[in-house]
C-alpha positions as CSV (number, residue, x, y, z in Angstrom):
1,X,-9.6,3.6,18.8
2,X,-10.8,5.6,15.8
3,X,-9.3,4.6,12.6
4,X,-8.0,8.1,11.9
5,X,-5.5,7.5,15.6
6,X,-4.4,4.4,14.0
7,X,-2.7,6.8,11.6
8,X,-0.1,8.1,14.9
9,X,1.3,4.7,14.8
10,X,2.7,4.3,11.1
11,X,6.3,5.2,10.9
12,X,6.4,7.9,7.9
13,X,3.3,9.8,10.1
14,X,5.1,10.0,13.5
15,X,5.4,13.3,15.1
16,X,2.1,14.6,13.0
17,X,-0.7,16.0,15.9
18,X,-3.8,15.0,15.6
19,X,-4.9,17.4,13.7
20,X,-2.5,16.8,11.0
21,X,-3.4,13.3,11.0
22,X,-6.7,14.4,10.4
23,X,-6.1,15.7,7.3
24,X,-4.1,12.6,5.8
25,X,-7.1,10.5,7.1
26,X,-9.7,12.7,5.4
27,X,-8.2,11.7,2.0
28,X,-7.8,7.6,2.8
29,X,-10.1,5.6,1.4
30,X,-11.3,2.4,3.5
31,X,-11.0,-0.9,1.4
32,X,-12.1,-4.5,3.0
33,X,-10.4,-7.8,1.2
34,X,-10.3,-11.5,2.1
35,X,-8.2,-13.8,3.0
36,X,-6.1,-14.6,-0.1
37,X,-6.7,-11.5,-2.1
38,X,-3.5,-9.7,-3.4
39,X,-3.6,-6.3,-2.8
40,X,-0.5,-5.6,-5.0
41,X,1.5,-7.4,-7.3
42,X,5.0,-7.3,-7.7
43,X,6.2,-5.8,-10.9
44,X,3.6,-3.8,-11.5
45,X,2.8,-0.1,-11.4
46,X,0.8,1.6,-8.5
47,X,0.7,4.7,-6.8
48,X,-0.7,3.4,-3.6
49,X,0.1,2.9,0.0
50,X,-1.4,1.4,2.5
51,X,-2.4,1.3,6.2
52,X,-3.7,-1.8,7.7
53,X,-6.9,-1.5,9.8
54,X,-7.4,-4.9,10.9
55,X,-6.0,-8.0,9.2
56,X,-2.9,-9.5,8.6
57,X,-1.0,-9.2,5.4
58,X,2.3,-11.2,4.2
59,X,4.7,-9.8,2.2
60,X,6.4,-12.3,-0.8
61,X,9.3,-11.6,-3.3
62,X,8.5,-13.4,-6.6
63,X,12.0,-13.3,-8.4
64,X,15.7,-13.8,-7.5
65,X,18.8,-12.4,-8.9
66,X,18.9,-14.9,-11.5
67,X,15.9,-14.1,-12.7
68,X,14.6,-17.4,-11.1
69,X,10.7,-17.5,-10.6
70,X,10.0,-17.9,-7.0
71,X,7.8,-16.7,-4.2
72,X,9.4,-15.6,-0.9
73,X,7.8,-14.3,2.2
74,X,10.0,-11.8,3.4
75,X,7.2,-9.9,5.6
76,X,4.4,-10.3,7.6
77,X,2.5,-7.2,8.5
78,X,-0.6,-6.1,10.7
79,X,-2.6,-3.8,12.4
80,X,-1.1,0.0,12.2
81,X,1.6,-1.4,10.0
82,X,1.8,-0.1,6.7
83,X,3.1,-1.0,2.9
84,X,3.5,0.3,-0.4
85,X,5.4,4.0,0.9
86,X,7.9,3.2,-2.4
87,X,5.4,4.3,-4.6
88,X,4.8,8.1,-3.1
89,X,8.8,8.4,-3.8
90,X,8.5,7.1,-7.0
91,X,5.8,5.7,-9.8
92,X,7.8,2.3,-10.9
93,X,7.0,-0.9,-10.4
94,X,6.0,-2.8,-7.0
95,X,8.5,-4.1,-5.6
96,X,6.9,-7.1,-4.0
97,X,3.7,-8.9,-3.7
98,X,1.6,-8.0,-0.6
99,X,-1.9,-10.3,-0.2
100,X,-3.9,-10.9,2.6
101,X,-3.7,-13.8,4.6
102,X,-6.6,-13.2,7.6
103,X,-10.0,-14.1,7.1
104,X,-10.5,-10.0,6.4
105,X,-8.0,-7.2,6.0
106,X,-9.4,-3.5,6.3
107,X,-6.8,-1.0,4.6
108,X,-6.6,2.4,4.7
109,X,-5.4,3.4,0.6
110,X,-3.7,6.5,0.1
111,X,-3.0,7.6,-3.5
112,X,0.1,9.3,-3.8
113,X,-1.2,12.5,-5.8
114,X,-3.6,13.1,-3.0
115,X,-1.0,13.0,-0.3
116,X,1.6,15.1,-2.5
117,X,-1.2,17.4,-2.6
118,X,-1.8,17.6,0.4
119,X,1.9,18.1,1.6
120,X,2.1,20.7,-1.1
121,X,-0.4,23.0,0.6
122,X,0.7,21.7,4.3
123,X,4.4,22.0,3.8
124,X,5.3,21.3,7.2
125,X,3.2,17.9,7.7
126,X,4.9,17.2,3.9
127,X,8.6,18.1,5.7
128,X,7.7,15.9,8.7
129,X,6.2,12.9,6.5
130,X,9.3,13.1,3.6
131,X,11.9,12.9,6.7
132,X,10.0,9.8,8.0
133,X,9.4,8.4,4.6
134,X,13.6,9.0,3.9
135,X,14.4,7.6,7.6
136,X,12.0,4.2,7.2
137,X,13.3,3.6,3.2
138,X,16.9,3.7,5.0
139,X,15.9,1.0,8.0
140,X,14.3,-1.3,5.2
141,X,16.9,-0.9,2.9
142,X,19.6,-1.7,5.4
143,X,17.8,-4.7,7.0
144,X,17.5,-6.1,3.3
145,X,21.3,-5.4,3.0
146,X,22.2,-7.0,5.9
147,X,19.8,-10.0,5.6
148,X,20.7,-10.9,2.2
């Protein structure tokens, strides 16, 4: 499978031809990390998603209510999976700590001014990818709820 198909299978890019998934891919840019790299730290600013290649990533919460240091794995993530979708809603702070855990990851980066532009000028791949970014934020969000 080309990387640009693996694109079909994250969430906030379903129902995008290929075509359209095309033009997303054409503005990723391919990153490799090893094992134990972070890729993005919690409490910190980025404008970043990701789409994982090949790898496995885990995904760790650093801080509790209280305020309590502490590091959590609430995640595990791989192949077509993707993290870091807050940050094309917003530009705050991450909101957990994602690092690599296989020998390699290979990501797919998308910066969140070059998709924005991109659903600017393609306004109905930007409808299509804002209704599955608002529908997946909801799933996540519940799940947290629910789990807590």
């Amino acid at each position: 499978m080309s990387d640009a198909k693996i694109l079909k299978f994250v969430d906030i890019f379903q129902d995008l031809n290929p075509d359209q998934l095309a033009l997303i891919y054409n503005i990723c840019i391919e990153e490799v990390c090893s094992q134990g790299t972070i890729i993005v730290k919690e409490n910190t600013p980025s404008t970043e998603m990701y789409v994982i290649l090949d790898g496995q990533v885990e995904v760790l919460v650093g801080v509790d209510r209280n305020g309590r240091s502490l590091e959590k794995r609430v995640a595990m993530l791989d192949r077509g999976q993707s993290f870091g979708e807050i940050a094309l809603v917003d530009e705050g702070l991450r909101t957990a700590t994602v690092r690599c855990i296989s020998e390699t990851c290979r990501l797919l980066e998308i910066s969140r001014s070059d998709l924005m532009n991109l659903l600017k000028e393609h306004t109905d791949i930007g409808f299509t990818v804002m209704f599955n970014l608002a529908s997946d934020l909801c799933l996540k969000f519940r799940n947290l709820v629910f789990r807590v």
